[in-house]
Structures are given as C-alpha cells and as structure tokens.
N, CA and C atoms as an extended XYZ file, in Angstrom:
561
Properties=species:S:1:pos:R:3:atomname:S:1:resname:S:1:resid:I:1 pbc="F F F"
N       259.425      167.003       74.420 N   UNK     1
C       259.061      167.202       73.042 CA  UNK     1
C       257.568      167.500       72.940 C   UNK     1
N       256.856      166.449       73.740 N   UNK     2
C       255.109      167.132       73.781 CA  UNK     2
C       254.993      168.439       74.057 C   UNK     2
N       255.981      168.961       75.251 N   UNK     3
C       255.645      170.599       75.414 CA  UNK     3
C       256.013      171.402       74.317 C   UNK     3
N       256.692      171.063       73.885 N   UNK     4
C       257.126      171.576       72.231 CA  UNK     4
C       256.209      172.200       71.279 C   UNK     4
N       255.641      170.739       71.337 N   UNK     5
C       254.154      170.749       70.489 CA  UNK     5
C       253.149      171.324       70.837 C   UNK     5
N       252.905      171.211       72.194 N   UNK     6
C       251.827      171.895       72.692 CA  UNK     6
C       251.861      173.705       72.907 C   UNK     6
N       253.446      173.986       72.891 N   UNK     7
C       253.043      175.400       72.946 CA  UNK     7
C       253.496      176.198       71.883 C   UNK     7
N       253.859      174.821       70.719 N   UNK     8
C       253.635      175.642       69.519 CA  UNK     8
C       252.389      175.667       69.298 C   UNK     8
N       251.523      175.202       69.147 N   UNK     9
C       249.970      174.833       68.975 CA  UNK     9
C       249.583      176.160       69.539 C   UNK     9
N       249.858      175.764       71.114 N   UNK    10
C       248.626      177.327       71.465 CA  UNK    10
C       249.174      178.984       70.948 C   UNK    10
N       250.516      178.752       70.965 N   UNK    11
C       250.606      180.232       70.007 CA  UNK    11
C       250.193      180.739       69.212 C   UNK    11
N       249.777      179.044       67.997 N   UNK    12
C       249.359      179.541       66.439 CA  UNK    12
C       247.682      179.785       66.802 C   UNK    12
N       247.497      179.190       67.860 N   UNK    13
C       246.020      179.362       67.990 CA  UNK    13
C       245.100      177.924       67.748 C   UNK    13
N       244.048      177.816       68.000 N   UNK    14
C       243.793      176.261       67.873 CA  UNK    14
C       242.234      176.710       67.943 C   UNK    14
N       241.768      177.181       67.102 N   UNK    15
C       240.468      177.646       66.397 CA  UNK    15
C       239.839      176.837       65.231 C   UNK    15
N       238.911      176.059       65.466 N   UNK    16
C       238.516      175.366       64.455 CA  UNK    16
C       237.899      176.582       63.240 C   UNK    16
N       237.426      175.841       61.986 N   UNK    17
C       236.713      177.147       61.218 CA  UNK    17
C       235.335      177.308       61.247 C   UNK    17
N       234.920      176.597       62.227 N   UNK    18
C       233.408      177.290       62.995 CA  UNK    18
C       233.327      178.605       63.884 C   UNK    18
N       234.914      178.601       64.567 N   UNK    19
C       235.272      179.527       65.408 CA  UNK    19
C       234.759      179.103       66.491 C   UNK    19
N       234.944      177.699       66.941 N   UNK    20
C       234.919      176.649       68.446 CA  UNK    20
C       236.687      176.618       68.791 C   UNK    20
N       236.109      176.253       70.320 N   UNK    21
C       237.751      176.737       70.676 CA  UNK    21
C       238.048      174.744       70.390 C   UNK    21
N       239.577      174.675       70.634 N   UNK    22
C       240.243      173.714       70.762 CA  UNK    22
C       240.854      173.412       71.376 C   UNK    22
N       241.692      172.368       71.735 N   UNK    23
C       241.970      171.881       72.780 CA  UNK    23
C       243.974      171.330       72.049 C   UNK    23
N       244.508      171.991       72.513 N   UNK    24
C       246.122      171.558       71.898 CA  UNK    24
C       246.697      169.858       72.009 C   UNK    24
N       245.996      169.402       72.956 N   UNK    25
C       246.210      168.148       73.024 CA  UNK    25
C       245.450      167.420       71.576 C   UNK    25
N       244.430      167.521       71.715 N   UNK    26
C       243.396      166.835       70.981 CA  UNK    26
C       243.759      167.383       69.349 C   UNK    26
N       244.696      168.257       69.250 N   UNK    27
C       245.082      169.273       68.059 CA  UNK    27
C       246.174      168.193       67.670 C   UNK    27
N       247.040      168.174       68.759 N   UNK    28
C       248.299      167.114       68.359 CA  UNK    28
C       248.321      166.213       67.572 C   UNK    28
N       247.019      165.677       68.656 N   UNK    29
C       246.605      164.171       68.136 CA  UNK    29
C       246.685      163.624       66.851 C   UNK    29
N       245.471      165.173       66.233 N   UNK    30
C       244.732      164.935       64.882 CA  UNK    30
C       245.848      165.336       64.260 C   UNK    30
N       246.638      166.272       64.327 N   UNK    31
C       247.934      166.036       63.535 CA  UNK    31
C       249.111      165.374       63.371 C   UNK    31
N       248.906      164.178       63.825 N   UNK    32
C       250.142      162.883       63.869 CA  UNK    32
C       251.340      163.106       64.467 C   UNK    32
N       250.702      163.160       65.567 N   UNK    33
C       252.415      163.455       65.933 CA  UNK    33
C       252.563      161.382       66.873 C   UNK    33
N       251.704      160.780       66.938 N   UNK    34
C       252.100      159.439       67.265 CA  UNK    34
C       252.081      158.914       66.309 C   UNK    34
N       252.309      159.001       65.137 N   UNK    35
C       252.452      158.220       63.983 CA  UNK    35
C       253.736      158.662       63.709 C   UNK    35
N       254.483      159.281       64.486 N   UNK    36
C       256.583      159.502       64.087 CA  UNK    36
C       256.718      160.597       63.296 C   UNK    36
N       255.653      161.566       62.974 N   UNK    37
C       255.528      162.234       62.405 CA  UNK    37
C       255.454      164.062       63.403 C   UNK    37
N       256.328      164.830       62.992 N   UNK    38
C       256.053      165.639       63.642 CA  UNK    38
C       255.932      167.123       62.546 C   UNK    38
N       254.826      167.816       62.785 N   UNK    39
C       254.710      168.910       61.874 CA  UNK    39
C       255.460      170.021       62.140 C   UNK    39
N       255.290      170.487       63.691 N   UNK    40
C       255.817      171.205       64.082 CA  UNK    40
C       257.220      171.467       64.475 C   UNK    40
N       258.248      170.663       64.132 N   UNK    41
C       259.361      170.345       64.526 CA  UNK    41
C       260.174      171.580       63.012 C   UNK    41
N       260.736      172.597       63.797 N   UNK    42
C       261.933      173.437       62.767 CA  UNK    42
C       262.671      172.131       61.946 C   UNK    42
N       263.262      171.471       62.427 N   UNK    43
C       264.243      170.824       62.031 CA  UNK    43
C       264.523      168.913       62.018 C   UNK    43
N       265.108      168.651       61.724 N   UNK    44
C       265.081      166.995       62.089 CA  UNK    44
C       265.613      166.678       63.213 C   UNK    44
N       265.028      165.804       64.138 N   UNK    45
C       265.742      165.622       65.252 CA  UNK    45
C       266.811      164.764       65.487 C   UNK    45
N       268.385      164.969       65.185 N   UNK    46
C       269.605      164.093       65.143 CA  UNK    46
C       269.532      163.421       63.735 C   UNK    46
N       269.187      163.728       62.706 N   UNK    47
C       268.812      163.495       61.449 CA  UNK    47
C       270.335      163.831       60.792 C   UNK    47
N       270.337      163.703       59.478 N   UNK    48
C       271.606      163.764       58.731 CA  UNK    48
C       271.757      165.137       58.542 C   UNK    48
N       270.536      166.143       58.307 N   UNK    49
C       271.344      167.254       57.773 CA  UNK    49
C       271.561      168.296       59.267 C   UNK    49
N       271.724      167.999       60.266 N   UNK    50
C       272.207      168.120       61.364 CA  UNK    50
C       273.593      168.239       61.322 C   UNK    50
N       274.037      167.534       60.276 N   UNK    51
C       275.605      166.929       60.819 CA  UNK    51
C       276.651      167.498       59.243 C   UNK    51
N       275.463      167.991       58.014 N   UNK    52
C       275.836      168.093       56.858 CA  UNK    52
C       276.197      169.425       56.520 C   UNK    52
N       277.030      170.111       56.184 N   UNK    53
C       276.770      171.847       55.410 CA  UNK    53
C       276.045      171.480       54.093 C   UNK    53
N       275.555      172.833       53.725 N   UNK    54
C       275.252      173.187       52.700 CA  UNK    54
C       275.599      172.404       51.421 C   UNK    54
N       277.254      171.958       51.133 N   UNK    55
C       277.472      171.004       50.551 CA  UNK    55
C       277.767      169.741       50.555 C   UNK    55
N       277.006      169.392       51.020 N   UNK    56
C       276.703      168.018       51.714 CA  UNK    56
C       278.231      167.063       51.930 C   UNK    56
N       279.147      168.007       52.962 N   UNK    57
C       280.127      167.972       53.552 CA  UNK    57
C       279.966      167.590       54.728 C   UNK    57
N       281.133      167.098       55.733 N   UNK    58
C       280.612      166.907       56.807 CA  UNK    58
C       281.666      167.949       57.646 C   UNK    58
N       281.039      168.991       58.218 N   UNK    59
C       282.324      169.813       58.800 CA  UNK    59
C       282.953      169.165       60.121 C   UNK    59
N       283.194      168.602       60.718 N   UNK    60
C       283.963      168.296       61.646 CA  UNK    60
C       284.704      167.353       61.578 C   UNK    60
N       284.678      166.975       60.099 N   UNK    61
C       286.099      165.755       59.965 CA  UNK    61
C       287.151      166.512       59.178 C   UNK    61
N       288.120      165.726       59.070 N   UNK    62
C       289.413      166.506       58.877 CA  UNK    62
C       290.355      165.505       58.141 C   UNK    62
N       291.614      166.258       57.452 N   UNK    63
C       292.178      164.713       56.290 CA  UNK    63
C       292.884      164.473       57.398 C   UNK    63
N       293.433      163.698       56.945 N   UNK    64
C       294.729      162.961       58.118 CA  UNK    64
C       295.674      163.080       57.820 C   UNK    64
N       296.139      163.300       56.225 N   UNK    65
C       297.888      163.973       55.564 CA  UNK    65
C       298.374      165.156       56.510 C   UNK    65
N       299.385      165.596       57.393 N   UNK    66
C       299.942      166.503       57.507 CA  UNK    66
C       300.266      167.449       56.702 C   UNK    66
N       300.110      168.718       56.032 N   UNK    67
C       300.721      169.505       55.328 CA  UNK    67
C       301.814      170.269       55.875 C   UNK    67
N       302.883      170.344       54.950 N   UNK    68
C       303.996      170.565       55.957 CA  UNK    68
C       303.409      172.660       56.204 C   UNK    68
N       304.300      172.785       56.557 N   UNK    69
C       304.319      174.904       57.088 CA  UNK    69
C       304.767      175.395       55.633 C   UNK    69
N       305.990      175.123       55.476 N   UNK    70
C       306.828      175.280       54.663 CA  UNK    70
C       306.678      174.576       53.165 C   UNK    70
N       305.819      175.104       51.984 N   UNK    71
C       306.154      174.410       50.891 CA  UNK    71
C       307.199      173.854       50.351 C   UNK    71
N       308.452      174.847       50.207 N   UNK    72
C       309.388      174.757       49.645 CA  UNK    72
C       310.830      174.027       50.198 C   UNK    72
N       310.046      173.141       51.653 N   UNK    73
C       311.283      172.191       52.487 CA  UNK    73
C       311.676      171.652       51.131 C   UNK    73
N       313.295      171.375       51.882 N   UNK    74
C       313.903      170.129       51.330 CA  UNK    74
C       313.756      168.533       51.562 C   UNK    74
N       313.425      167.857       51.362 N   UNK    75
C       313.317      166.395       51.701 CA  UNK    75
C       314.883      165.580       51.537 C   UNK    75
N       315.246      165.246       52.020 N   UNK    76
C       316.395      164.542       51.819 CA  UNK    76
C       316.025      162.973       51.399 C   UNK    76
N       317.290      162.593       50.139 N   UNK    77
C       317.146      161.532       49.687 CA  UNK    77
C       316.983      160.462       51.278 C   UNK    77
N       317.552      160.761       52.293 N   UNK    78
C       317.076      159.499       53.327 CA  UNK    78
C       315.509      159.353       53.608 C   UNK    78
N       315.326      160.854       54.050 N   UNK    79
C       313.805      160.643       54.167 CA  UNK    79
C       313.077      160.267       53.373 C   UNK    79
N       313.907      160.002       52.196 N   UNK    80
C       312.705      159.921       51.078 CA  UNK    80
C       312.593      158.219       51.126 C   UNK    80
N       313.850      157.153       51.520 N   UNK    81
C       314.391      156.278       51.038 CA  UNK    81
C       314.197      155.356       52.399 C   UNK    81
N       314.101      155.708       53.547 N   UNK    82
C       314.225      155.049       54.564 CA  UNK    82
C       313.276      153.923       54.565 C   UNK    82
N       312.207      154.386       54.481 N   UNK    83
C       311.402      153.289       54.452 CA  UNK    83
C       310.997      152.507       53.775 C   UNK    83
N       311.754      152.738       51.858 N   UNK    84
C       311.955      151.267       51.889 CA  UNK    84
C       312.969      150.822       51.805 C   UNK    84
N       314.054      151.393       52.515 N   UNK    85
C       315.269      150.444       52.611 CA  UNK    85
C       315.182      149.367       53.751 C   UNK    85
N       314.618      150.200       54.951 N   UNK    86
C       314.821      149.330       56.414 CA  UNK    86
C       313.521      149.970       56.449 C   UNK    86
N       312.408      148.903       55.637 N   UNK    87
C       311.141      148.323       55.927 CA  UNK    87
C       310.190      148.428       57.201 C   UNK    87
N       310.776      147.703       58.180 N   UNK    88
C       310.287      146.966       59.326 CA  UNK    88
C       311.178      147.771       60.401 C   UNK    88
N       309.870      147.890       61.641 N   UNK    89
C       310.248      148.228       62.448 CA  UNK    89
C       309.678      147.909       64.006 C   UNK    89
N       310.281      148.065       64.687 N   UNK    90
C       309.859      147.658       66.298 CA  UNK    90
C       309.349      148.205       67.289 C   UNK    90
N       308.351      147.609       67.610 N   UNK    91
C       307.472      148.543       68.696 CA  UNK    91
C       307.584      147.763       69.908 C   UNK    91
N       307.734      148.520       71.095 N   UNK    92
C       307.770      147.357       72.525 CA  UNK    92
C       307.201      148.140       73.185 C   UNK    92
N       306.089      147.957       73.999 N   UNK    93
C       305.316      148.673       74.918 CA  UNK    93
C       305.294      147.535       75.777 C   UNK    93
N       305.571      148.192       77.199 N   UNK    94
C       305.572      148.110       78.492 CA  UNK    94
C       305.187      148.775       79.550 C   UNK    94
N       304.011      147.717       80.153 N   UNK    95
C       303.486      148.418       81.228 CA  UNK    95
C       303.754      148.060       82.588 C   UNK    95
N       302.955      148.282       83.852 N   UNK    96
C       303.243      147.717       84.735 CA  UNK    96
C       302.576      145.788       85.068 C   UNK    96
N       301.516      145.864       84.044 N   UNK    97
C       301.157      144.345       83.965 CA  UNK    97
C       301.578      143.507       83.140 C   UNK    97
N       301.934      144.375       81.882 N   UNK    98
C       302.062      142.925       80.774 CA  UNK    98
C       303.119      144.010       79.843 C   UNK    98
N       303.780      143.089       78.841 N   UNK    99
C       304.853      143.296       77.726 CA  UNK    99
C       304.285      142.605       76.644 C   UNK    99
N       304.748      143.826       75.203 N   UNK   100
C       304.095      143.198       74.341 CA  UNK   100
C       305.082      144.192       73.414 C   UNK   100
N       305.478      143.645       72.349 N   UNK   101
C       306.296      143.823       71.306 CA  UNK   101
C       305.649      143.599       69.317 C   UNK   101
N       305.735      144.027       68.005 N   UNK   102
C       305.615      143.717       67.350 CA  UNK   102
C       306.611      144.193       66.412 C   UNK   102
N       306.404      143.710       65.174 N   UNK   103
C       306.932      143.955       63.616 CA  UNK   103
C       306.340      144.616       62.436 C   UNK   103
N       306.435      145.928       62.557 N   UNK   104
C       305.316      146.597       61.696 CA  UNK   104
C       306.142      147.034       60.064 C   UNK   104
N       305.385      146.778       59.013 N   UNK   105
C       305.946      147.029       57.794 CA  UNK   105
C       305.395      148.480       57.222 C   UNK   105
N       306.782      149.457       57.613 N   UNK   106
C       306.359      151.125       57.223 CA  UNK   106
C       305.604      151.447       56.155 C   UNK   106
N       305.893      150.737       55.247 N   UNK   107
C       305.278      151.234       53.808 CA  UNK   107
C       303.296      150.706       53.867 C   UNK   107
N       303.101      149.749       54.079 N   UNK   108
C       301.780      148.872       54.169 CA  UNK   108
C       300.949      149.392       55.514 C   UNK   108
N       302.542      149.491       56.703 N   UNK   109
C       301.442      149.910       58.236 CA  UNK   109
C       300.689      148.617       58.375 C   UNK   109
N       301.545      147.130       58.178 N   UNK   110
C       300.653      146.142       58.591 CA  UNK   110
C       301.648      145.575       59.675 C   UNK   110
N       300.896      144.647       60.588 N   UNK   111
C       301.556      143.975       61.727 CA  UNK   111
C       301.671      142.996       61.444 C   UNK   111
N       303.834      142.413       61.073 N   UNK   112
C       303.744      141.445       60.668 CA  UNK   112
C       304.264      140.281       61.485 C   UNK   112
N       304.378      140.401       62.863 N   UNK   113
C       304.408      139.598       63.697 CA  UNK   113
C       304.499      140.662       65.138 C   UNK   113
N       303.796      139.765       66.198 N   UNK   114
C       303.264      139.934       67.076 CA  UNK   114
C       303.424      138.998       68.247 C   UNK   114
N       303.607      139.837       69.767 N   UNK   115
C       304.005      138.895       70.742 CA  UNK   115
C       303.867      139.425       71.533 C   UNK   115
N       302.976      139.111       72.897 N   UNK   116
C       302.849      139.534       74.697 CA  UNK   116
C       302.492      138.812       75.735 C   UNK   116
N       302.899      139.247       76.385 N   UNK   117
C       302.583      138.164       77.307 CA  UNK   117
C       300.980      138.392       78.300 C   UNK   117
N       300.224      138.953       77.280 N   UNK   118
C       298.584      138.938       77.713 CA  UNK   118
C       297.889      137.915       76.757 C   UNK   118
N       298.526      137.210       75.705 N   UNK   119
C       298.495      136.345       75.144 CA  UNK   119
C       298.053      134.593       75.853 C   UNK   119
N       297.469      133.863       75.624 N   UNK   120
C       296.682      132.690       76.379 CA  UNK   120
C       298.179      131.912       76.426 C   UNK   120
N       298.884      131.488       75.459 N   UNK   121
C       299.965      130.899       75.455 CA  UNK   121
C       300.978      130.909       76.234 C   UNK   121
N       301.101      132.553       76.189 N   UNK   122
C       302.422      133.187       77.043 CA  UNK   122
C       301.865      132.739       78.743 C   UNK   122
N       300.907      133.330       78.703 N   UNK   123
C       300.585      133.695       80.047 CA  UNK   123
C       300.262      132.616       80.724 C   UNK   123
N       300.360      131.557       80.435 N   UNK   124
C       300.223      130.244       81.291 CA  UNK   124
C       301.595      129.834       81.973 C   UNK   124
N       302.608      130.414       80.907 N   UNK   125
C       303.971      129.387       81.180 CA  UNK   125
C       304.762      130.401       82.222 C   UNK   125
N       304.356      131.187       82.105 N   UNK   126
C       305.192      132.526       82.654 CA  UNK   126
C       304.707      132.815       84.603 C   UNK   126
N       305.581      133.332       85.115 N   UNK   127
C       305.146      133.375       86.412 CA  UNK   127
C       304.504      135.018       87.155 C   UNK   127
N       305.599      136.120       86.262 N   UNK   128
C       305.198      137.249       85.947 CA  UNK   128
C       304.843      137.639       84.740 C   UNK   128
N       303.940      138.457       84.485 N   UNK   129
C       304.249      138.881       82.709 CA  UNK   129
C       304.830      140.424       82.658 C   UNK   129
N       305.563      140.959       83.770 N   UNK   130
C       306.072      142.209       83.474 CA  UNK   130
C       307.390      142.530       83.736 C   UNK   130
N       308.377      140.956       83.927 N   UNK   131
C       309.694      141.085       84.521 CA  UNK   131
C       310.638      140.668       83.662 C   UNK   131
N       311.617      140.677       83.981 N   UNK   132
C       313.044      140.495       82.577 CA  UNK   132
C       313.018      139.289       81.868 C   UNK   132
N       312.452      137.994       82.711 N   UNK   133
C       312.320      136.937       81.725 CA  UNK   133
C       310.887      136.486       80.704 C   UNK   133
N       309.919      137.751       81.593 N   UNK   134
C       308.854      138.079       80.427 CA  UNK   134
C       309.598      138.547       79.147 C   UNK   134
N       310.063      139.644       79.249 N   UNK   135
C       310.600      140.254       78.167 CA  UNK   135
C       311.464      139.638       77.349 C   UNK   135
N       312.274      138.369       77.641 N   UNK   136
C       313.548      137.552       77.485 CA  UNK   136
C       312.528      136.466       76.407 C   UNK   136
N       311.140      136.126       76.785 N   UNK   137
C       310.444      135.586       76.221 CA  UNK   137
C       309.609      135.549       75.128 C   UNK   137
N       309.064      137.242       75.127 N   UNK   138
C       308.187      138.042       74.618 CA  UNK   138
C       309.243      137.968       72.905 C   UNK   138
N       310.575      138.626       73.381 N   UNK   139
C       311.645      138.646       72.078 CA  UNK   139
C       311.694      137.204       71.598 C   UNK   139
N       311.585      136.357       71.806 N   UNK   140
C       312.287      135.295       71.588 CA  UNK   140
C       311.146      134.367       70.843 C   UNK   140
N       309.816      134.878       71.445 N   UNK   141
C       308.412      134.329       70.658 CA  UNK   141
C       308.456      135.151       69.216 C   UNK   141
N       308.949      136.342       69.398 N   UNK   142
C       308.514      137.598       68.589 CA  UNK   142
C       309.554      137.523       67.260 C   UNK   142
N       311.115      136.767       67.519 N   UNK   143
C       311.607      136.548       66.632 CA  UNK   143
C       311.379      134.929       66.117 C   UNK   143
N       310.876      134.062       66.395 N   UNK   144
C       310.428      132.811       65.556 CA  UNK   144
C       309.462      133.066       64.598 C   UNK   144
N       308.108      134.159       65.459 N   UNK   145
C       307.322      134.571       64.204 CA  UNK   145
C       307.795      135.594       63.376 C   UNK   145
N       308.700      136.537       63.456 N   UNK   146
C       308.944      136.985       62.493 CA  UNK   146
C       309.668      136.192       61.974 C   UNK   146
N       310.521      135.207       61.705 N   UNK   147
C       311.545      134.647       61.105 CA  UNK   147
C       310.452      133.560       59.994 C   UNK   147
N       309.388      133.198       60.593 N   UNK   148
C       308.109      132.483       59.871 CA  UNK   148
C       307.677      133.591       59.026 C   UNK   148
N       307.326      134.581       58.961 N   UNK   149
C       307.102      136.039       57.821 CA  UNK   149
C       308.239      136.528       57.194 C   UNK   149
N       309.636      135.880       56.982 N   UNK   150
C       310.417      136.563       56.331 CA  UNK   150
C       311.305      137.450       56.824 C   UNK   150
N       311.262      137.703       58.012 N   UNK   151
C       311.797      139.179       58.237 CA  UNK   151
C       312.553      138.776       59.360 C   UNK   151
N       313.840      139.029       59.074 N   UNK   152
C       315.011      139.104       59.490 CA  UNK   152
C       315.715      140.611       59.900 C   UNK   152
N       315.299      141.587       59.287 N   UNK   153
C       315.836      143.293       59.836 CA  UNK   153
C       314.512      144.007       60.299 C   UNK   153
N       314.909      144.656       61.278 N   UNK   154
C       313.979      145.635       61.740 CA  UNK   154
C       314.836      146.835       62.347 C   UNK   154
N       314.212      147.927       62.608 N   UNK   155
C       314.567      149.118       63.231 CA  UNK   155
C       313.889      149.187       64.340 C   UNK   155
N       314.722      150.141       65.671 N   UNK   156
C       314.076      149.788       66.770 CA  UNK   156
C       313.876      151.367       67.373 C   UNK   156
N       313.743      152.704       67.535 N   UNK   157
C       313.747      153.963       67.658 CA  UNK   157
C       312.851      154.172       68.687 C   UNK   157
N       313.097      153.949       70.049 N   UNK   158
C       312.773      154.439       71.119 CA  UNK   158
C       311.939      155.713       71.626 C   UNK   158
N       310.702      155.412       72.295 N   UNK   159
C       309.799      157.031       72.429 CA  UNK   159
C       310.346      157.652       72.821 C   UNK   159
N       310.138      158.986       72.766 N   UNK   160
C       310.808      160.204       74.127 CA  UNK   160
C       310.741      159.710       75.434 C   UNK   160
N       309.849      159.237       76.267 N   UNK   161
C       309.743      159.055       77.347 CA  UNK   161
C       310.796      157.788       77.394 C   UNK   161
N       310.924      156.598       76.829 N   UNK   162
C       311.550      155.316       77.208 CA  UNK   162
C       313.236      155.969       77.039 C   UNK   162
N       314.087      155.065       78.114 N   UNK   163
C       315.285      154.774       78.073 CA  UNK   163
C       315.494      153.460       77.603 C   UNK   163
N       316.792      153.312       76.754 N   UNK   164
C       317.097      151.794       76.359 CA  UNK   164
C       318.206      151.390       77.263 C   UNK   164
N       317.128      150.798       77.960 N   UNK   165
C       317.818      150.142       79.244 CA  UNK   165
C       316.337      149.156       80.181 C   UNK   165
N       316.971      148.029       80.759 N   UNK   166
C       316.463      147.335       81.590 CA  UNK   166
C       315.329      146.349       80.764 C   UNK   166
N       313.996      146.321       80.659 N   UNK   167
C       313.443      145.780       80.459 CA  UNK   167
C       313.082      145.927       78.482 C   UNK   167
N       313.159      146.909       78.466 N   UNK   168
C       313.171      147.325       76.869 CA  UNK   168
C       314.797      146.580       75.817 C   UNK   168
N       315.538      147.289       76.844 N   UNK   169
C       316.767      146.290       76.258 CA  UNK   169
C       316.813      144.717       76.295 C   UNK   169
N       316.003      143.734       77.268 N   UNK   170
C       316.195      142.613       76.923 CA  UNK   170
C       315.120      142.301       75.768 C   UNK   170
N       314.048      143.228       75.873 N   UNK   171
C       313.337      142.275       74.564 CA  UNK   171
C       314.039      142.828       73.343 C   UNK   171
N       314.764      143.490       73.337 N   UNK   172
C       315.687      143.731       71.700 CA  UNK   172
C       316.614      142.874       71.350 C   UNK   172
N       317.766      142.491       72.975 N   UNK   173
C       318.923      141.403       72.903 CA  UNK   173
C       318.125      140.668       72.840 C   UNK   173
N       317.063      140.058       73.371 N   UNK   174
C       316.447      138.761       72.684 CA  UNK   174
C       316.126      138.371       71.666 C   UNK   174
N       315.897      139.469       70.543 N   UNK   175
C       315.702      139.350       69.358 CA  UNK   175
C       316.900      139.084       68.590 C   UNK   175
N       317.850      139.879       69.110 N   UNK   176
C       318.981      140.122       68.849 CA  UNK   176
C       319.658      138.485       68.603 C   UNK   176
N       319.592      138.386       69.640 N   UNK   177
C       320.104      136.735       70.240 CA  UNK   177
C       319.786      135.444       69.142 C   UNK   177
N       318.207      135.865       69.217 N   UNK   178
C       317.618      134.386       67.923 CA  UNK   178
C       317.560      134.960       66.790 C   UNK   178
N       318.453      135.620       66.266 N   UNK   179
C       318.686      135.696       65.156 CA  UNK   179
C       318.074      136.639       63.964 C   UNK   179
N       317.558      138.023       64.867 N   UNK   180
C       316.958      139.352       64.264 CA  UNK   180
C       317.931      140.110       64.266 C   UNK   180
N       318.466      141.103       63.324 N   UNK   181
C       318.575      142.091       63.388 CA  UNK   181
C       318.047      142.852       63.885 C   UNK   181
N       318.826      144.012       64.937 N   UNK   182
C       318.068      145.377       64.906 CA  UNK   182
C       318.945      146.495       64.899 C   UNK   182
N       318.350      147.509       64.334 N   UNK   183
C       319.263      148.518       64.437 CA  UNK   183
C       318.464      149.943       65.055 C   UNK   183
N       319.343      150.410       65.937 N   UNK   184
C       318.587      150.752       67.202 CA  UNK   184
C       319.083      152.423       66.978 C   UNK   184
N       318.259      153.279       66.657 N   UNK   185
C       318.339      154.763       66.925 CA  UNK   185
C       318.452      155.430       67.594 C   UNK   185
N       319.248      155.824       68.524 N   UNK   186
C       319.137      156.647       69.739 CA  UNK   186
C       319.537      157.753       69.464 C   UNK   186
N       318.573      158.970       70.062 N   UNK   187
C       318.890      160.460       69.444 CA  UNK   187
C       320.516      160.779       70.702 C   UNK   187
C-alpha cells in the first residue's frame, strides 16, 4: 500500500510552491496517511460500498423462494395439504461413526425432538455408536422425547441414495415399537 502512495505521489509530482524538489516519503507523511487516512486511495479499501450497487443493494445475494418454470402449474389439493395434515417428519442420518435421528415440524421447520448417539448420555452406555443396537436405541430415546412434545405421527421419506433396510430400518421399527407412528414413503 506504501508503494501505492509513493508512486502516486511521484507521478503527480512533489514540487513545493517555491519550486524545491520533494521527497514522496516526507510528502506522505505530511499528508496523513499514518493517521488511517489515505488521500490517495481511488476507492475504500474492503469498505461497504465495495460490496453495494448503485442501489444500495447487495448483488451477490439471492432470495431463497424457488420460482417455479412454469407459472401456470397445477398444484394439487395434496401438495397443497400435506403438510398440515402429516405435520412431522423424520430424518435419520447415518454415518460410519455415529447415528442420529430427529422430529422436524414442516410447517415451523423446528426440531421437535432429537436423538444420537454423539450425545454425552448415549455415548457412555453404548459400546458402538454405529451398529444395530445403536440405532435400536437412538429410536427408542427419539420416541420418549417425542412422545414428551406431543407427537405421536411422523412421516419417514428416504434420500435417493439410502435403502430402507438394515440400519435405517431399525431406527424406524424402533420407533415404531414404542409407540410412534410412521408412515414410510418409498418411491
């Protein structure tokens, strides 16, 4: 940034009005540039209007609504209705270290019960946290707290990548078991 300064300086010339020469350093000086102040600077350095248009917009953010392609789709009364008929729904992610499951309410997008076995509780009693009686556990924590929040139905709709089978299927029959509903989507 000093070279900045300094060879804007000697371009403009650094002629006192005696017509003695000057010195670009000693030019700097007297023009504050250690007081945070810079004269010569085009622009602000990482400053706000860096980041602002013209109408004090910010161009590189974006809404988050999807607009569909098509104005004139049809929506079907399900799509319209699903979520608040069957509310709540089920998430189970599984990795190769730990299992962890929740209860999310579609309309709000809040988490209304929660359970894994990376958890201080779980993970003491348990011997693995990534094997069938993790998962046997994970459901079985996951339906007492939901049953403490009310919620007795959930939906369970599987990623593309997961099969419902093996370790994903016991934390659902476990839910299943203590007394959750689920109702399970498979394309």
């Amino acid at each position: 940034m000093f070279k900045c300064v300094c060879s804007n300086v000697s371009t403009k010339g650094t002629f006192l009005s005696d017509g003695k020469k000057f010195s670009p350093l000693i030019y700097a000086l007297m023009r504050g540039f250690h007081n945070g102040q810079v004269h010569l600077s085009p622009r602000s350095f990482f400053g706000v209007e860096d980041f602002v248009d013209d109408d004090n917009s910010r161009p590189y953010t974006y809404q988050k609504e999807k607009k569909s392609k098509n104005p004139h789709k049809h929506i079907s009364f399900k799509q319209r209705t699903v979520a608040f008929m069957e509310p709540f729904t089920l998430d189970v992610f599984i990795s190769k270290r730990f299992v962890s499951a929740s209860l999310t309410h579609r309309v709000t997008s809040k988490q209304v019960a929660v359970a894994g076995t990376n958890s201080k509780d779980i993970k003491a009693v348990l011997k693995s946290r990534s094997d069938i009686p993790a998962c046997l556990a994970v459901g079985r924590i996951l339906a007492e707290r939901a049953r403490e929040a009310d919620v007795y139905t959930a939906t369970y709709t599987p990623r593309e990548r997961d099969k419902f089978e093996g370790k994903i299927r016991a934390v659902v029959q476990s839910l299943v078991d203590n007394g959750i509903d689920i109702k399970v989507y498979l394309d």
